[in-house]
N, C-alpha and C positions, 0 to 999 in steps of 0.2 A: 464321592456320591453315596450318599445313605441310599438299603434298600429297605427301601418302605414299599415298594411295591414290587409285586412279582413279575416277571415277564410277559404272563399270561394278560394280566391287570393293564401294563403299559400298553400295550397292544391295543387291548382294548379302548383305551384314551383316546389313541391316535384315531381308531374310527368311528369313538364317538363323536371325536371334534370333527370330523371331515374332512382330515387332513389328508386321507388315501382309500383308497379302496380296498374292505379285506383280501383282493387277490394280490393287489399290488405288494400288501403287508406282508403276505406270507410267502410270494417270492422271493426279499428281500432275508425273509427269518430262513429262508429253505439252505442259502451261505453256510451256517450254524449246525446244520444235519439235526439229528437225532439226539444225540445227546444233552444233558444234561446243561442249559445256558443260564450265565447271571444277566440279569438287569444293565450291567455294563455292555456285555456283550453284545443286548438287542439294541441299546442305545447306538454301540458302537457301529453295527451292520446296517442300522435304518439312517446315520446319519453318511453314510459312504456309499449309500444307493441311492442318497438324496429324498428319500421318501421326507426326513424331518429335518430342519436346520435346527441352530445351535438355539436358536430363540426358541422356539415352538417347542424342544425339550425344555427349555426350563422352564417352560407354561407349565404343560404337562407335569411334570414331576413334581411340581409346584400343587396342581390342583387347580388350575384356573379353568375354566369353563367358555369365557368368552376373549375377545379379542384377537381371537386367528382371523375373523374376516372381519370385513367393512362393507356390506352390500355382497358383490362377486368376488373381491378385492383379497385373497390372499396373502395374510403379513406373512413374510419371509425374515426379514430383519433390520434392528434400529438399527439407523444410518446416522439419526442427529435428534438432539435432546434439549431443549430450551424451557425456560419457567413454565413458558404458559403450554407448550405443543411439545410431541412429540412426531418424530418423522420417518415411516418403515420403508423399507421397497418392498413390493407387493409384486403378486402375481395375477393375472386374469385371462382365461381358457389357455395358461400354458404361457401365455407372453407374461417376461419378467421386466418390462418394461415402464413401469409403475413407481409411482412416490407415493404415499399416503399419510397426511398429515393432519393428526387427531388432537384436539382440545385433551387438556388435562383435567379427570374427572373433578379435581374440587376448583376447578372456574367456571363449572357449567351450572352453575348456580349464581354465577354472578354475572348481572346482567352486561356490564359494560363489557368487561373481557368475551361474551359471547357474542355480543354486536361485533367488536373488533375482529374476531374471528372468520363472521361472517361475513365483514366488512372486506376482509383482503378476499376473500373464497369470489366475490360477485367484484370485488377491484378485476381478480385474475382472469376473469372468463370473458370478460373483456379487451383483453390483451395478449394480440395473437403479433411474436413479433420476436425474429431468431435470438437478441439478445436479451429475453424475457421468459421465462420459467412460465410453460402453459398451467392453466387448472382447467382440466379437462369435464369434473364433477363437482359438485356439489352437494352433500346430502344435511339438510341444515334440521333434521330432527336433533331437539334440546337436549338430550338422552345419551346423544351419541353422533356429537356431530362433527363431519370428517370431511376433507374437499382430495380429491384425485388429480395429481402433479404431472407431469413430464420428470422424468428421474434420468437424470442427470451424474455420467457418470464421473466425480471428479473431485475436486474437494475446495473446499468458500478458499477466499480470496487471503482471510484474516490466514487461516492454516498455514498458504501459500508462502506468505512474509515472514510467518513465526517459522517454518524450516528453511528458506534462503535466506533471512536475514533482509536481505535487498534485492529487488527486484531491478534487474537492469535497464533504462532508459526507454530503450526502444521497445522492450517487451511492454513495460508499463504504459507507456504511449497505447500501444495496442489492445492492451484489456482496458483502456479508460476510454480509446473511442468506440468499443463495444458497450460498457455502458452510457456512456454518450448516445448512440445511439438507440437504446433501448429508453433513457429516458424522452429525448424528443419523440419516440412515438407513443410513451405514455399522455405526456404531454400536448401532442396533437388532438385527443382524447378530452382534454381535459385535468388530465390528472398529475398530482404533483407526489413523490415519494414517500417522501417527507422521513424518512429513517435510511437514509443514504449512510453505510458504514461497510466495512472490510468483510464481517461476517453475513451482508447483506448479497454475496456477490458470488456465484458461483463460476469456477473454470472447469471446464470441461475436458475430456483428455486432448480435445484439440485445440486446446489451447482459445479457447471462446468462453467470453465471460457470459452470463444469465443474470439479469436483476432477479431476487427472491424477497417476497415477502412487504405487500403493497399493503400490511395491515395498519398502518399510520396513514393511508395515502388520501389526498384531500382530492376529493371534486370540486374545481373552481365555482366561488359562490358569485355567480353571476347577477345577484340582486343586491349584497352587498358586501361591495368589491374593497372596502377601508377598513373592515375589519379586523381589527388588530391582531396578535397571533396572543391564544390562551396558551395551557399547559395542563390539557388533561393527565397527562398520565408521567409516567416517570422518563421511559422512550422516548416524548417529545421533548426533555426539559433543553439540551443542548439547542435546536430548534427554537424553541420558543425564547432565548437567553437574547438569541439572534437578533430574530423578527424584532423582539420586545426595544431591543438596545439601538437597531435600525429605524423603528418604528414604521415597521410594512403590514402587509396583512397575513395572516394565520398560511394561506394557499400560495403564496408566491413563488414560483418555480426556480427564482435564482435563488430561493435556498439550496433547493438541491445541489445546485451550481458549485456553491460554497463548500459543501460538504463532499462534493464530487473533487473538486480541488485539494483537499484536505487527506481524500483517500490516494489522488497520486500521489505527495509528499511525501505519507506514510511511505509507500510502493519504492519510492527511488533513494532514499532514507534509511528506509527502516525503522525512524522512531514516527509517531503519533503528534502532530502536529500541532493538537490542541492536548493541552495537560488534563489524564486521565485521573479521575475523580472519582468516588459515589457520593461525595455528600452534594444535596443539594443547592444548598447555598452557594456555594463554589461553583457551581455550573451553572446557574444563572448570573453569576456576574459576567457583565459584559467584555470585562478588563480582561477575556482568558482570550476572546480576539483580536484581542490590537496587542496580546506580548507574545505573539506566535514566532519561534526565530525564524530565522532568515532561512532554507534550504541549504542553502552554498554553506553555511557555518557548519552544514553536518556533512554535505557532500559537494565540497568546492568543485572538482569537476563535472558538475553537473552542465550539460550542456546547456547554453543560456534558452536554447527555442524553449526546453522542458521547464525550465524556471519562470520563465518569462506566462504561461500558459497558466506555471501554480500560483504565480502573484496574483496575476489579473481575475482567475477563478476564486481566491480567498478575500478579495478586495471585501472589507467590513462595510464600505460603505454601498449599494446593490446596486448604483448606477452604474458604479467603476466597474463590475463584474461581466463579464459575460452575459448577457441579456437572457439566453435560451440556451440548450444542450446541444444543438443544433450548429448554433454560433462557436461554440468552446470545440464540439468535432470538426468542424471546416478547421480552424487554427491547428489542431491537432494534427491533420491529415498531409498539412504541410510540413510539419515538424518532423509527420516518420517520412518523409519523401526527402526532407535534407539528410534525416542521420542514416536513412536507406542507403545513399547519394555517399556517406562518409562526409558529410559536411556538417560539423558541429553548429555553424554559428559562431565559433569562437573567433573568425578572421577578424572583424573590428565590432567593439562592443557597444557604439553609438553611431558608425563612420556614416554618412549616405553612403549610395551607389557609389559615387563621384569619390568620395574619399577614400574609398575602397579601393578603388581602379587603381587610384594614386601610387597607396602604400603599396600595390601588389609590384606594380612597376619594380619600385627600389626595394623588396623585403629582404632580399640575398644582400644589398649593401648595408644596411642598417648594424648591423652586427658583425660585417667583416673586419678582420683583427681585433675581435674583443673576443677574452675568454670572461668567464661569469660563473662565478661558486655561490652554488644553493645551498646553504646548512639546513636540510629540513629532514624530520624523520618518517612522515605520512607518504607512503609508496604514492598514492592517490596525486597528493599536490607537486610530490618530484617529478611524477611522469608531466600533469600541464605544464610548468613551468617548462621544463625541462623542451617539451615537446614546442611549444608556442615560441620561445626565443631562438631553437634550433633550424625554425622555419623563416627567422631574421636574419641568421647569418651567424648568429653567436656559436662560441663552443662553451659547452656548457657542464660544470663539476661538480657531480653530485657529493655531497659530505651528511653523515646526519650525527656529527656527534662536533659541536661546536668547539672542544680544544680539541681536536685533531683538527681543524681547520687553521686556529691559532699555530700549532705547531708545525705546520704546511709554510706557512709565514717564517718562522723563523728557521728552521732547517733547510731551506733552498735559498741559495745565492739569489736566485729572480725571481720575482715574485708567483706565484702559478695563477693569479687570476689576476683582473684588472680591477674587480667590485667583488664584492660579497653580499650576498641576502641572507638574513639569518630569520629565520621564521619562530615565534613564540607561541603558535597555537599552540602546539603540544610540547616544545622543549622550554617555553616559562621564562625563568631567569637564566638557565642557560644561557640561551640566545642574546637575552640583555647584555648580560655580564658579558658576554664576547664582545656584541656590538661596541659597547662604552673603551671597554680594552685597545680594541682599535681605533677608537680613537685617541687613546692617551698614550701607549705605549709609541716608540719613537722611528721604531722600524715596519710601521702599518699606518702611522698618522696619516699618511698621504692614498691610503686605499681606501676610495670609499668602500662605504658598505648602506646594506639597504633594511633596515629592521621593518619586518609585519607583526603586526600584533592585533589582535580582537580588541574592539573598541571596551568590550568589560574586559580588559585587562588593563585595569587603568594604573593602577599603582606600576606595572612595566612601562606604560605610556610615560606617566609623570618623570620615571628615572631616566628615560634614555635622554643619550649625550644628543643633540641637534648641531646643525651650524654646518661649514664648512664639509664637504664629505662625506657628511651625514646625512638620510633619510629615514622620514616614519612615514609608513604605510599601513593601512586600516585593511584589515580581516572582514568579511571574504575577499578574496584578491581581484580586482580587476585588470588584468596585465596589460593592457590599454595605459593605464595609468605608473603599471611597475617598467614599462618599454619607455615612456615620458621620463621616469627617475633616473634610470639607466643609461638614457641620451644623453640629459643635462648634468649629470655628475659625471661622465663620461667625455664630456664636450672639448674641454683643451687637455687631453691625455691623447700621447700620442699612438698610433694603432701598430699592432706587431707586424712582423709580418709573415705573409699569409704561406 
């Protein structure tokens, strides 16, 4: 810290700004006695009595003049930083309960960004609703114009994924039907988002999500309802890629829908479900919604209710989607009441009621005296399999290094399983080159085995051996369909015993 300024100087700053009262200052400096103090010193004793925060000295020492208040509104400290705003907690008669979120002085010249501004400020003051971030004020002088938040102590949604990684199932569940429900009561309203994304969303330490930032948010145009969606600004061009490639109107709420889907995916994932871009052109072609993968490709255990919830909310075409926010919460609410319950959905992946009842009957026979070796190395897809056929009746052998499985085969007099699955998500030719093995070498001809492979994996697709004891099965797994293979290759092999 340069001293450019004396003690006595600083001091004086502090009560020119209005930041404390000189009795306040000099009880703080009285720490310090009589002697001789640097500039560090009085920083250091006025920032440990709280008289200054760390910002408001680097006003100060700076030489700024304004910006410590907003109207009443006490800046304390930046909390969040964006192109166009900046965002402080504030103080007001002593309550530090305050957000205050200021235009950046070189947009206040430009008419659209100040509209927009003001736009979200009178969006927010109309939207009083626990998963919605209040705006309590407004002050829309051109000069210095600033709206007063509810502050919210906790941090956005995007932060939340970039340090887990992945947000667990049911937690996501539960921050998406808080936003859920924050948008159906914007919605009730009239009003549609329209910049529904990760950093849009804030959690709270209890674990309660906030919509933030209704500066894109459209009021339904109730006189003309076909109007197709533009692309003012850069924020809306994902949006507008949408609309444009669906052919709906600019205001339509199951955009939101869309993008609300998209942000649990992100959440239970952890990757970004639509490929992130800044160029233009790339994010208005329509083609980045219909090559969205699969969920299960990234997170095969994902429990089906949760998938089933992402599909139908990402559905490109709007009919398919979820009509309202309203409609996608009701779905939602059942989902955390199964995985609440410990009920995945995984029991049958299409059965009725009625088929269900059936399998439940006989599940313990279905697999008794069969053993079943999984060569896979994803902890993730060991445990479903592992877990799902254990619940058949099978005994089940985890392997993940496909010649140790080969050599399982040849060094034991009996066989140790009756089938083999070798999985090629992550082990590739590995797996192939096992699978093929087995069936050509002379002491495993007769075991089956069960190759998965991701349908872009075709050149493995194209090599494997078929026929006789052989199965190929398509990536993500439906075990619905790997229990069907296991039956029918399994069908005249005699059962051990138990």
């Amino acid at each position: 810290m340069a001293e450019t300024l004396s003690p006595d100087q600083f001091i004086n700053r502090i009560v020119g700004a209005g930041l404390a009262e000189p009795h306040t200052v000099e009880q703080a400096r009285s720490d310090l006695g009589s002697q001789q103090v640097s500039l560090q010193d009085v920083v250091r004793v006025m920032q440990r009595h709280g008289v200054l925060t760390t910002l408001q000295t680097e006003k100060l020492l700076r030489g700024d003049r304004t910006g410590f208040f907003y109207g009443p509104y006490k800046v304390l400290y930046l909390i969040g930083a964006g192109t166009f705003a900046r965002v402080y907690r504030a103080a007001k008669d002593d309550v530090e309960a305050f957000a205050i979120k200021v235009l950046r002085k070189r947009f206040r010249d430009e008419t659209d960004q100040l509209e927009q501004f003001l736009r979200e400020a009178q969006m927010g003051l109309k939207l009083r609703h626990p998963n919605i971030v209040s705006v309590y004020d407004v002050d829309a002088d051109i000069r210095n114009p600033y709206m007063v938040m509810e502050f919210v102590e906790g941090q956005n949604l995007r932060e939340l994924v970039r340090v887990r990684g992945q947000i667990d199932p049911l937690t996501s569940l539960k921050l998406m039907q808080d936003i859920c429900s924050g948008l159906a009561h914007a919605a009730s309203l009239g009003i549609s988002h329209r910049d529904m994304k990760l950093s849009n969303v804030l959690v709270s330490g209890e674990g309660r999500a906030k919509l933030v930032d209704f500066g894109l948010a459209a009021l339904a145009d109730r006189n003309n309802p076909e109007r197709v969606a533009d692309c003012p600004n850069a924020r809306a061009i994902d949006y507008a890629a949408l609309e444009r490639g669906t052919n709906v109107r600019k205001d339509d709420p199951r955009s939101d829908i869309f993008f609300a889907g998209s942000m649990l995916y992100h959440m239970v994932s952890g990757q970004a479900a639509l490929t992130e871009t800044r160029d233009r052109l790339a994010r208005l072609n329509v083609s980045r919604f219909h090559q969205v993968k699969s969920v299960y490709e990234i997170f095969p255990e994902l429990p089906p209710a949760v998938g089933q919830i992402i599909s139908k909310a990402m559905e490109v075409n709007p009919e398919n989607r979820y009509q309202t926010a309203g409609a996608m919460q009701a779905e939602i609410k059942k989902a955390i009441e199964r995985l609440t319950q410990g009920d995945t959905g995984r029991r049958s992946d299409s059965a009725s009621d009625g088929q269900a009842a059936e399998e439940e009957e006989d599940r313990s026979e279905e697999g008794l005296g069969r053993v079943v070796m999984l060569v896979e190395s994803q902890a993730g897809l060991q445990n479903a399999v592992r877990d799902r056929l254990k619940s058949r009746g099978y005994r089940v052998l985890i392997i993940s290094n496909p010649n140790r499985a080969l050599d399982r085969f040849t060094a034991e007099d009996h066989p140790p399983a009756d089938l083999v699955i070798f999985s090629a998500a992550e082990l590739g030719n590995l797996a192939l080159e096992a699978h093929n093995l087995f069936a050509t070498q002379e002491h495993t001809r007769e075991i089956p085995t069960v190759l998965l492979a991701d349908r872009r994996q075709t050149k493995i697709i194209e090599a494997a051996i078929r026929g006789p004891n052989r199965e190929l099965l398509s990536l993500p797994l439906k075990v619905r369909e790997l229990r069907s293979a296991i039956s029918t290759l399994l069908a005249d092999k005699p059962r051990r015993a138990s």
